[in-house]
C-alpha positions as CSV (number, residue, x, y, z in Angstrom):
1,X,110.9,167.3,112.6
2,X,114.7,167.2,112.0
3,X,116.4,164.0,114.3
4,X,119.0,161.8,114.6
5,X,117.8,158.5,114.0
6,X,119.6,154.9,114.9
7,X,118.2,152.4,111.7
8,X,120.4,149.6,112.8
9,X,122.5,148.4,115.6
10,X,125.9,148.8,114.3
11,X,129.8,149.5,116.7
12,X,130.4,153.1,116.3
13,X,128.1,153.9,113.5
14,X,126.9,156.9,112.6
15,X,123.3,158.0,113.3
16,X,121.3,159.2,110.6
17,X,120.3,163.2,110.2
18,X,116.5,163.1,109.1
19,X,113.2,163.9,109.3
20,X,111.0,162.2,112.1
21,X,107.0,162.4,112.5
22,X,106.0,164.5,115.3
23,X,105.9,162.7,118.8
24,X,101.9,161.8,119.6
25,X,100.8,162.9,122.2
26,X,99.0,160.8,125.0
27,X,97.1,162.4,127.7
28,X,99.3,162.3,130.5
29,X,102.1,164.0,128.2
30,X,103.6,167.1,127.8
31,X,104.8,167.6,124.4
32,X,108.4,169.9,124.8
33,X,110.6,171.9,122.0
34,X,114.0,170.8,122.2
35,X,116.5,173.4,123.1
36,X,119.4,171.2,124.6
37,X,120.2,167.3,125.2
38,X,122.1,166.2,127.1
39,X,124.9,162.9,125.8
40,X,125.8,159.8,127.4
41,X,127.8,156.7,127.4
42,X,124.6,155.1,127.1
43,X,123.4,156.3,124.3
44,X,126.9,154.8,122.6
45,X,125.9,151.6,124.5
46,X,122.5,151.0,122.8
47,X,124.0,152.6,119.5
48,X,126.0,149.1,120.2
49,X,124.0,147.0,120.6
50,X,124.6,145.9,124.1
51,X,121.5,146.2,125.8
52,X,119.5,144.8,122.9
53,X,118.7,141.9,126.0
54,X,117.1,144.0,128.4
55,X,115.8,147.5,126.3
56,X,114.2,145.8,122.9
57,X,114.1,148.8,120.7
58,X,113.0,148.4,116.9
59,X,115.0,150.7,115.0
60,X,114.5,153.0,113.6
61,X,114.0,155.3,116.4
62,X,115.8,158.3,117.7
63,X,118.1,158.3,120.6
64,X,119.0,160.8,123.3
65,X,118.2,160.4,127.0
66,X,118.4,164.3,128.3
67,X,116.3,167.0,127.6
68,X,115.7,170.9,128.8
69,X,113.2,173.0,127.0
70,X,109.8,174.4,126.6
71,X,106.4,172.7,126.8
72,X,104.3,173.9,123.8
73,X,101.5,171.4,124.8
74,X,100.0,169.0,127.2
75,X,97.3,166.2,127.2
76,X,94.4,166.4,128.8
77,X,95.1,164.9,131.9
78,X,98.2,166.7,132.9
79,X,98.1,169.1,136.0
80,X,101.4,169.5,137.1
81,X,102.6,171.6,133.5
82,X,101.2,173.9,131.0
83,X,102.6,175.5,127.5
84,X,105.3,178.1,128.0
85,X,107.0,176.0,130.8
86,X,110.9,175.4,130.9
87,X,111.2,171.8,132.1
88,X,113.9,169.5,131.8
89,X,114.0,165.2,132.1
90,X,115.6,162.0,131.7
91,X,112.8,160.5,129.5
92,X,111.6,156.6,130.9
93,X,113.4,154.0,128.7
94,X,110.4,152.8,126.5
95,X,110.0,156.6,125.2
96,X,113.8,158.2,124.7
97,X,114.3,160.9,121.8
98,X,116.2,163.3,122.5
99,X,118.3,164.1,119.5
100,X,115.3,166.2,117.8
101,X,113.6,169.1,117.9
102,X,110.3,167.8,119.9
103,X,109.7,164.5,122.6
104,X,106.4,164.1,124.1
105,X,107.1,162.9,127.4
106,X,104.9,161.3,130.3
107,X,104.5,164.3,132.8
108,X,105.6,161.6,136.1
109,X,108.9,162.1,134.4
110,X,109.3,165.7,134.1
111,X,110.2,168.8,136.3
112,X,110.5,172.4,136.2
113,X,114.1,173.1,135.3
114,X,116.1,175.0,137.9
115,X,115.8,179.1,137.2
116,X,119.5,179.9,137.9
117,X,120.5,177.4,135.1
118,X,120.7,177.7,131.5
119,X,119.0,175.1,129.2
120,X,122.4,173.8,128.1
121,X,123.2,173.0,131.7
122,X,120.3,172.3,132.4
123,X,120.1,169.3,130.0
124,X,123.2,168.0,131.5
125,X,121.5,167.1,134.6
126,X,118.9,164.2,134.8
127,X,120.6,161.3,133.6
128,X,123.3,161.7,135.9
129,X,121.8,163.6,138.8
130,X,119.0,160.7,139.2
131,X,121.7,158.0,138.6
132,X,123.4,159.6,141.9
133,X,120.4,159.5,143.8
134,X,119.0,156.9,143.1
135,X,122.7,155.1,144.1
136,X,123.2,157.4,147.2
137,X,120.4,158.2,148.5
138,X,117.4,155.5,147.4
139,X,119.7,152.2,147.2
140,X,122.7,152.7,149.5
141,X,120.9,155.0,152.3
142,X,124.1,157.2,152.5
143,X,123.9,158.6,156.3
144,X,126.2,161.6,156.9
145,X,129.2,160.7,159.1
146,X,129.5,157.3,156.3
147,X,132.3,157.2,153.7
148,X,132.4,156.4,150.5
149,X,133.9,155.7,147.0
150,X,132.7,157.1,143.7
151,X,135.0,156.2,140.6
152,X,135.7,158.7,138.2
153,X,135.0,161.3,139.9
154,X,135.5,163.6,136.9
155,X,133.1,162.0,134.6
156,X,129.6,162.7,134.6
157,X,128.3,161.0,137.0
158,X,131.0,161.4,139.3
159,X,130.9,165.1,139.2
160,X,127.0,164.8,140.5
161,X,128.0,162.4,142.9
162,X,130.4,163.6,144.7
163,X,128.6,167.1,145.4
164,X,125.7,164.9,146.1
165,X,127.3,162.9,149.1
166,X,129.1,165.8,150.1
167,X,125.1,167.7,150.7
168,X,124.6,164.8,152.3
169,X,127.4,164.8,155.0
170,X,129.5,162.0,153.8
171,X,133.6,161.5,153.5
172,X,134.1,160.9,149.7
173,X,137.0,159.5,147.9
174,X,137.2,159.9,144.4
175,X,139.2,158.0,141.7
176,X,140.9,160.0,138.5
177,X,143.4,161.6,136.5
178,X,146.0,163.8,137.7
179,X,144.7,166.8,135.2
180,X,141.5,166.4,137.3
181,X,142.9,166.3,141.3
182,X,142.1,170.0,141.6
183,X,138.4,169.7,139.9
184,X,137.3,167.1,142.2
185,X,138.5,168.5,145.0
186,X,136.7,171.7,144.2
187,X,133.4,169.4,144.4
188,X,134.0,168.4,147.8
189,X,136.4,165.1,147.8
190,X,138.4,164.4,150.6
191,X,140.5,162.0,149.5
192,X,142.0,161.7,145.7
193,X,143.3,158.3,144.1
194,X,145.4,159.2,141.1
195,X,144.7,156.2,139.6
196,X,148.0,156.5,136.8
197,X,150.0,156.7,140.0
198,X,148.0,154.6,142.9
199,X,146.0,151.3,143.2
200,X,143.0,152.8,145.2
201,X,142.7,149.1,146.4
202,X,146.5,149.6,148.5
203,X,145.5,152.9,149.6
204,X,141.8,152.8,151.1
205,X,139.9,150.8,153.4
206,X,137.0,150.9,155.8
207,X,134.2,152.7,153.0
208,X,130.6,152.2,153.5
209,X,129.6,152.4,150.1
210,X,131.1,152.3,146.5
211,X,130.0,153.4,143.5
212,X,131.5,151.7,140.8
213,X,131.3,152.7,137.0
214,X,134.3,151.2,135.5
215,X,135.4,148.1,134.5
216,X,134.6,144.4,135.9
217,X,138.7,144.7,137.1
218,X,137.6,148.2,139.3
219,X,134.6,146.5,140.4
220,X,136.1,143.1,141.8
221,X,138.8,145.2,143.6
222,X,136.7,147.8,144.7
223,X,135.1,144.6,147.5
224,X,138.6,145.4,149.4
225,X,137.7,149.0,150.4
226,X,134.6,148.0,152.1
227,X,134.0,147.1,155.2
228,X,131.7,144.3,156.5
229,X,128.0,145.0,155.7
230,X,129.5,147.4,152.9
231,X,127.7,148.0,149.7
232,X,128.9,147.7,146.1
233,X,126.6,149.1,143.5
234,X,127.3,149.5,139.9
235,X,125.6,151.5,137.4
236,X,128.5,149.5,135.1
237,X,127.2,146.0,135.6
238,X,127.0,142.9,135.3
239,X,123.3,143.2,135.8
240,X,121.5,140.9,138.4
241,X,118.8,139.0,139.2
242,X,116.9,141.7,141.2
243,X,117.5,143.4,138.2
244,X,116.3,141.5,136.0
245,X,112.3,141.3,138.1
246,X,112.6,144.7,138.2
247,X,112.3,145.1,134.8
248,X,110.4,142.1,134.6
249,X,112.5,140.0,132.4
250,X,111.4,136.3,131.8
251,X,112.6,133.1,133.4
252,X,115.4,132.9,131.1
253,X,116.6,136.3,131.1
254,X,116.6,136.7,134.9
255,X,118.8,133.0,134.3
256,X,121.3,135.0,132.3
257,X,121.6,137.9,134.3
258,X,122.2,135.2,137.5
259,X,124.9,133.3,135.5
260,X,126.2,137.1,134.7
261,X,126.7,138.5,138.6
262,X,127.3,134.9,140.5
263,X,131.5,135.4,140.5
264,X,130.8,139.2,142.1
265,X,128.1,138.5,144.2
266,X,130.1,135.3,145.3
267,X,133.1,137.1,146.0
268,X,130.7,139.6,147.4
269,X,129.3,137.2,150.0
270,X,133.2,136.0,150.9
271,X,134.2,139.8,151.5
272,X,131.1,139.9,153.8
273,X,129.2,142.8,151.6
274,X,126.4,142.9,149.2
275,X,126.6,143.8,145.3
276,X,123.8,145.5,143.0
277,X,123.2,146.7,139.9
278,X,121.6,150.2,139.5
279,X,120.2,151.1,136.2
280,X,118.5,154.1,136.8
281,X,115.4,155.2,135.8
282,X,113.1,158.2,134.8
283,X,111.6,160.1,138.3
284,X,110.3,163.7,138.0
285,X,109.8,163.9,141.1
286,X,113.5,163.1,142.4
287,X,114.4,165.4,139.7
288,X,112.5,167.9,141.8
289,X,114.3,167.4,144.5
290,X,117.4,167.7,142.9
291,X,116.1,171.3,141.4
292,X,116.0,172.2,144.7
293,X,119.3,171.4,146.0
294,X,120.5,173.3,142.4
295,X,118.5,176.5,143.3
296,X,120.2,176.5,146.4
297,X,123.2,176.8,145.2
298,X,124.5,172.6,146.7
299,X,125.3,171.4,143.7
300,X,126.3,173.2,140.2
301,X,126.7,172.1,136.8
302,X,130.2,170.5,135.4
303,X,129.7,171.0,131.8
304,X,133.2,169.8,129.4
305,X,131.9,170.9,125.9
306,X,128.6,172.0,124.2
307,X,128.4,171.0,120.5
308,X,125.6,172.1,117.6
309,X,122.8,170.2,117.2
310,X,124.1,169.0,113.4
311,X,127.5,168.1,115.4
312,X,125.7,164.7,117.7
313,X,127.8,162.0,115.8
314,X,130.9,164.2,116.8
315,X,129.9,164.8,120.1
316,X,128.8,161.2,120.8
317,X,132.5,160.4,119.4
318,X,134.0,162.8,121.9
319,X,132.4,160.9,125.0
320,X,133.9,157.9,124.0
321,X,136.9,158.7,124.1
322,X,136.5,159.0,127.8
323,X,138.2,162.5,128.6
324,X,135.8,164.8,129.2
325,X,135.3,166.9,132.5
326,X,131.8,166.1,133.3
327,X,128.9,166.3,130.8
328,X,129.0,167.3,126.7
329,X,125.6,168.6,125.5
330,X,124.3,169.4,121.9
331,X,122.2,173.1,121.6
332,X,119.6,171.8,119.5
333,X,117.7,175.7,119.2
């Protein structure tokens, strides 16, 4: 099968166009035919080499961490799918592969994609919905009535988010651009930092939660807006010790990522609110959920560009430059 393949950790390097075996097939899997994928910053970030610590791939192996399309066939323990299926996912770390024309993929991690979208939206979903859920809902508890901060609310996961909290009854203010006021308010924020003409850090105060994606400068200010007993969780880093057992990293690396967090969660403690790190995972099930609230019309799409398959090295430059509206896709059939 045709893929685009990473053979070495390189800083903006190109990935290779190629030929790929086949995925195997275990027999909790569901083998799918790509029709779109979905592109993310962190698909650059491993192209990098920055999480070489904690996701040890070998190159060469394919990247790509969304997928919608049709499952052509399923192990013999699976239950939930069958061939002829439209699905979508955000594969589980040890298993991404995306940029191809097949993934086999471990049915836990899979759900039926949502009927009123098509696959190109729908592939722009899972990484960023479940990154929003599992920050909203799962780790910060977000009760309606609460308020809180998501950071650029015009990227990806901002765009999910905010519609997210919004479903779920919260006040949400959004950092961005001034080209992108208008966008975000159409998604449901309330209150709107231009951050080329505001410090969000002089103008709010009192927020229950923040989600922070930016830089280690956003994140340190971002303990200001919160109130005492406020959370500040990053899907940015620095990674943390919880983290680190989570993925159950060794007595040095859980070391590291300690050393890594202790001046934010310090300056966490003095501000008199706690600090995480989020790195999401695969969950077909909350992927379900979030079918749900698409069907029903809660939450739609924000989709910036869709690029040809052959076009992934251009579209994995376009993300980087940090400008799109929401998510950029390849049509891979």
């Amino acid at each position: 099968m045709k893929a685009f393949i990473l053979d070495r950790y390189k800083k903006k390097g190109a990935l290779r166009f190629g030929d790929m075996p086949e995925p195997a097939l275990q027999d909790d899997d569901v083998l799918v035919e790509i029709h779109a994928a979905g592109l993310n910053l962190l698909d650059s970030k491993i192209r990098d080499g920055e999480f070489k610590l904690i996701l040890p791939y070998r190159p060469p192996f394919i990247l790509g961490h969304d997928v919608a399309g049709t499952v052509v066939r399923v192990g013999s323990k699976v239950r939930q799918f069958k061939p002829g299926d439209e699905v979508y996912a955000r594969p589980r770390d040890s298993r991404v592969g995306t940029f191809a024309e097949f993934v086999a993929l471990n049915e836990a991690d899979v759900a039926l994609k949502p009927k009123n979208l098509t696959m190109e939206e729908a592939a722009s979903i899972p990484l960023v919905g479940l990154t929003a859920w599992q920050v909203l809902v799962e780790r910060a508890k977000l009760k309606k009535g609460q308020k809180v901060l998501i950071h650029a609310g015009s990227g990806g996961v901002g765009t999910f988010a905010i519609q997210l909290a919004k479903n779920l009854g919260a006040t949400i203010a959004t950092t961005t651009s001034t080209a992108n006021i208008e966008l975000v308010k159409s998604l449901g924020a309330d209150v709107v930092v231009d951050y080329k003409k505001e410090d969000f850090a002089k103008v709010l105060s009192g927020y229950d939660i923040v989600l922070n994606s930016l830089d280690r400068e956003t994140l340190e200010k971002s303990l200001v807006v919160l109130k005492p007993g406020g959370k500040l969780i990053s899907i940015s880093g620095p990674p943390d010790v919880a983290f680190a057992k989570e993925i159950g990293a060794n007595w040095f690396l859980q070391q590291v990522m300690r050393l890594l967090s202790f001046g934010i969660r310090r300056k966490a403690r003095r501000h008199r609110v706690s600090y995480s790190f989020l790195f999401m995972r695969a969950n077909g099930e909350q992927l379900s959920q979030i079918t749900a609230l698409i069907e029903a019309g809660d939450i739609r799409p924000i989709m910036d560009r869709v690029f040809p398959f052959e076009a992934t090295n251009e579209a994995l430059t376009y993300i980087e430059a940090g400008r799109s509206k929401g998510k950029v896709v390849v049509k891979v059939r």
